[in-house]
Wavefront OBJ file of the C-alpha trace (Angstrom):
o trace
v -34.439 -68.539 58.353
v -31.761 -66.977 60.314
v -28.966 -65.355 58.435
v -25.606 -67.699 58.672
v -22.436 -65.975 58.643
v -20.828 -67.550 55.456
v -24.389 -66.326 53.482
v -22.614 -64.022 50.878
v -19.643 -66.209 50.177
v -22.179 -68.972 49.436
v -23.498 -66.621 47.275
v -19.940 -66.569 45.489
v -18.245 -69.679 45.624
v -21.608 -72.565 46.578
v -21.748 -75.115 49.228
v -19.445 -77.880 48.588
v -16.587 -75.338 48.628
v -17.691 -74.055 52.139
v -17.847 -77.417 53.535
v -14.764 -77.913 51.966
v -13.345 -75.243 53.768
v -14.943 -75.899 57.146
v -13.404 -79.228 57.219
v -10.036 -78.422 56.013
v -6.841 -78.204 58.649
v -4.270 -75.528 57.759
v -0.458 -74.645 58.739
v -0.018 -71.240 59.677
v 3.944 -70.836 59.690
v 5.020 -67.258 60.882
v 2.055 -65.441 62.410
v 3.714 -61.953 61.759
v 2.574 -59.452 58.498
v 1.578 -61.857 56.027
v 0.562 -64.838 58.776
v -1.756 -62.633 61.146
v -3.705 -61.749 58.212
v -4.005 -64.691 56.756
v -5.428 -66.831 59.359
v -7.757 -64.069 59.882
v -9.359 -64.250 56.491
v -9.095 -68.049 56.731
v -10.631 -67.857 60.312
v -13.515 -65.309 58.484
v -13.864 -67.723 55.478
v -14.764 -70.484 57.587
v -11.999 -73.084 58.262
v -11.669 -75.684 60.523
v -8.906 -75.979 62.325
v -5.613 -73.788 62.133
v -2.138 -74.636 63.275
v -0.348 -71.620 64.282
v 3.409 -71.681 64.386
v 5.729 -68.300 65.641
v 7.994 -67.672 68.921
v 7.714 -64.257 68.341
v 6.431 -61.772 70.911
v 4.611 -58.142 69.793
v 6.940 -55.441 69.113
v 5.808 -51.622 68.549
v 7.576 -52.113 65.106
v 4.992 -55.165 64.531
v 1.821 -52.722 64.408
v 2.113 -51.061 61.244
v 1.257 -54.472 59.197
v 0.283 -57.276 61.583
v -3.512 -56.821 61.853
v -3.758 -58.650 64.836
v -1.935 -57.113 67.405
v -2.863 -53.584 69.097
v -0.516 -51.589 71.459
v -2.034 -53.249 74.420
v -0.493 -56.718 73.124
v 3.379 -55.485 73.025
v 5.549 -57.834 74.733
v 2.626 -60.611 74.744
v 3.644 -64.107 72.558
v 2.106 -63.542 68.926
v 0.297 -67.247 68.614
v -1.795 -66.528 72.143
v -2.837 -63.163 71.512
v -3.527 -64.234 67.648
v -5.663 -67.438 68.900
v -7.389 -65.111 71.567
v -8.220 -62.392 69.000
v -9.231 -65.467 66.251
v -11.972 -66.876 68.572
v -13.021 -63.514 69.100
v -13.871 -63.625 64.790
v -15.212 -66.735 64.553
v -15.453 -69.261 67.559
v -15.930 -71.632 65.353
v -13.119 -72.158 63.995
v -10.296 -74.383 65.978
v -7.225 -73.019 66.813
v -4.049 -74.714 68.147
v -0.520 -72.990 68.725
v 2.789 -73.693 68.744
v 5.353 -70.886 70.624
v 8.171 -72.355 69.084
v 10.724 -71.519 65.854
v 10.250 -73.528 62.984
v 13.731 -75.395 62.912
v 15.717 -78.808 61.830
v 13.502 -80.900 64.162
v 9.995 -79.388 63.476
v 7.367 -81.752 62.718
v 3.696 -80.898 60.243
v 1.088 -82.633 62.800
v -0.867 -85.118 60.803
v -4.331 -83.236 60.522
v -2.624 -80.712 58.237
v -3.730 -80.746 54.735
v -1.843 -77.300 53.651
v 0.973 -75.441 54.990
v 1.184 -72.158 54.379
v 4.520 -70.585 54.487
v 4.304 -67.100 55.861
v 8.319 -66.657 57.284
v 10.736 -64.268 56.241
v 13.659 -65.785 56.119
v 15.150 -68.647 53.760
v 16.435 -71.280 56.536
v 13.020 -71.366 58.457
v 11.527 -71.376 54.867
v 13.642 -74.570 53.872
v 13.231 -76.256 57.328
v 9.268 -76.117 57.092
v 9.488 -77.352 53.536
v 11.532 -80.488 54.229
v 8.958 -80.866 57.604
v 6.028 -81.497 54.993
v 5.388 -85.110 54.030
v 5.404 -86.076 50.881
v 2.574 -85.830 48.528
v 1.608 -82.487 51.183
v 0.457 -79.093 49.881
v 2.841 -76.162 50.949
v 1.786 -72.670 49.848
v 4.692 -70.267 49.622
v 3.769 -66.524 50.700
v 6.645 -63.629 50.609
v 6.964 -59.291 50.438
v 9.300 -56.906 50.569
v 8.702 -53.372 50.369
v 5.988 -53.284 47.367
v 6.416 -56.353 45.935
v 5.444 -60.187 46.990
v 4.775 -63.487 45.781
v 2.381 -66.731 46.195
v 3.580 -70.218 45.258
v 2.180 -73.458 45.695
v 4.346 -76.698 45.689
v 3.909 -80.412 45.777
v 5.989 -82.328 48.200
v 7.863 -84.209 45.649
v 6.437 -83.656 42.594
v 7.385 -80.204 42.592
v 11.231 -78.648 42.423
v 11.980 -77.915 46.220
v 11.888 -74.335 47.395
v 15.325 -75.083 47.990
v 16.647 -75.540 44.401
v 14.046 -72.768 43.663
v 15.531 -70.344 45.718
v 19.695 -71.647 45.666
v 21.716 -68.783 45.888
v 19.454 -65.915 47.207
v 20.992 -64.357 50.078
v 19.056 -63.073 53.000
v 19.457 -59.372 53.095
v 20.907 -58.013 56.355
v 18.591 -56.303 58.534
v 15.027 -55.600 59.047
v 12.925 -55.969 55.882
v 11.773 -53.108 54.414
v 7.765 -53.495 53.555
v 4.991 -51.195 53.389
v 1.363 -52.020 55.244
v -0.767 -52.242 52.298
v 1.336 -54.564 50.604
v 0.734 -57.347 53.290
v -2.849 -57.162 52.854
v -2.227 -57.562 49.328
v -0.137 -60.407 49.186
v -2.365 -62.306 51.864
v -5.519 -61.919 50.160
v -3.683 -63.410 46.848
v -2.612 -66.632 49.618
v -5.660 -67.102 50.592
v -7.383 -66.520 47.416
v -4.757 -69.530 46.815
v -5.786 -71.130 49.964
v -9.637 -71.659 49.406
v -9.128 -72.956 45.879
v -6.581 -75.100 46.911
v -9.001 -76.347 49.573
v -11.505 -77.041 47.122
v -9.472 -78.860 44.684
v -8.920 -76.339 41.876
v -5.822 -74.547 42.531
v -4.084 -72.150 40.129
v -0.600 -71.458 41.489
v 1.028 -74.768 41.462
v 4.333 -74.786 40.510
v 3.518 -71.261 39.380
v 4.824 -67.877 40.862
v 1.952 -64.810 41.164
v 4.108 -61.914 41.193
v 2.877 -58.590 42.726
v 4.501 -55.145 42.333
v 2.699 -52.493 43.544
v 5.094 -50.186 42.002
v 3.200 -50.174 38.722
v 0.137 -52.492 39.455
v 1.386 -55.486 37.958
v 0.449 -59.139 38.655
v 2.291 -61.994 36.608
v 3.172 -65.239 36.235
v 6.570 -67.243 36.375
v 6.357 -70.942 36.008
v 9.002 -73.182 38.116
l 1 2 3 4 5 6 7 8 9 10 11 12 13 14 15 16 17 18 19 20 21 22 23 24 25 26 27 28 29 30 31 32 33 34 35 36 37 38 39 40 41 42 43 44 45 46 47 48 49 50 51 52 53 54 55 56 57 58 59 60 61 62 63 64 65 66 67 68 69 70 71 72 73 74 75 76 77 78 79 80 81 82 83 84 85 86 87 88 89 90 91 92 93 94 95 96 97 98 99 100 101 102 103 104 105 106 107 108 109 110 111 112 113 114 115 116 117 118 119 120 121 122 123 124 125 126 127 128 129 130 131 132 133 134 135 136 137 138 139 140 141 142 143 144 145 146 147 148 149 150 151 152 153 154 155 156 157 158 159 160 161 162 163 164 165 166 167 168 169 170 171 172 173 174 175 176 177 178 179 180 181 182 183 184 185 186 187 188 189 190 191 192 193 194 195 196 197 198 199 200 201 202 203 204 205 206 207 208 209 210 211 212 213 214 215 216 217 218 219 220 221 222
């Protein structure tokens, strides 16, 4: 029997969570550090379909964390060079963009089962939220310099990332983040991701907080 490509996750996680996966439709909001590797784990791992949301073009300052951009891609829009470089991975897998900023009037498309929140600032953050229908699945992804979190909510059932977040202030400037710590912090979304997918999800309502500091993960419910 030929090999399949999913053979040693099979191994790991069985069948029904593969199919799971392979049938599943996902929100990719923010295809920058944190979104350009995650949807190309989740385009490695199998899934189905993929939404990809930025307006962003590649910048030089881009290369040191977003995994899916090279210098030959500067200037080029981020979802069309991540979507080229995504069927490269795994043709399988669909992929549909949007180059547009996630605002006021943005709408989830109906296939989506999860969103995944990979933006970096607050208003975007709280205009995707209130976008998700309720009874949807938003995952929450964020880093700064060493340190990130993962979050999963339930459109209304869980406390809004609004209320969660009231009073944080967006800090002026470019964020300050370090390469490694975006791999980090998307492997823990995905890891997120696929259990979510398969109906076993550990995060809900519950921060995962990383700080790479001093090699710490922990837990803060909401």
């Amino acid at each position: 029997m030929a090999a399949d490509r999913y053979d040693r996750q099979r191994l790991f996680w069985g069948d029904e969570k593969q199919q799971r996966i392979a049938a599943a439709t996902i929100l990719v909001a923010g295809v920058g550090g944190l979104g350009a590797t995650v949807c190309q784990i989740m385009a490695r791992a199998g899934i189905g379909r993929m939404h990809l949301v930025d307006r962003g073009r590649v910048e030089l300052s881009d290369l040191h964390r977003q995994s899916l951009y090279a210098e030959c891609d500067i200037g080029k829009s981020k979802v069309e060079v991540a979507r080229e470089r995504l069927r490269a991975i795994n043709s399988e897998a669909g992929v549909v963009v949007q180059e547009t900023a996630i605002g006021k009037g943005f709408t989830v498309p109906g296939d989506v089962q999860v969103v995944v929140d990979c933006l970096d600032n607050y208003e975007s953050r709280f205009d995707l939220y209130a976008a998700v229908p309720d009874g949807g699945l938003f995952v929450h992804g964020g880093v700064q310099g060493d340190r990130g979190q993962v979050l999963t909510l339930v459109k209304g059932a869980s406390q809004p990332l609004q209320e969660i977040y009231a009073g944080s202030s967006q800090p002026e400037g470019a964020i300050e983040v370090s390469p490694y710590s975006v791999f980090v912090v998307a492997g823990l979304i995905c890891n997120e991701l696929c259990d979510l997918l398969a109906g076993s999800p550990r995060l809900v309502n519950r921060f995962l907080v990383v700080d790479l500091t001093i090699h710490t993960l922990s837990y803060l419910d909401v």
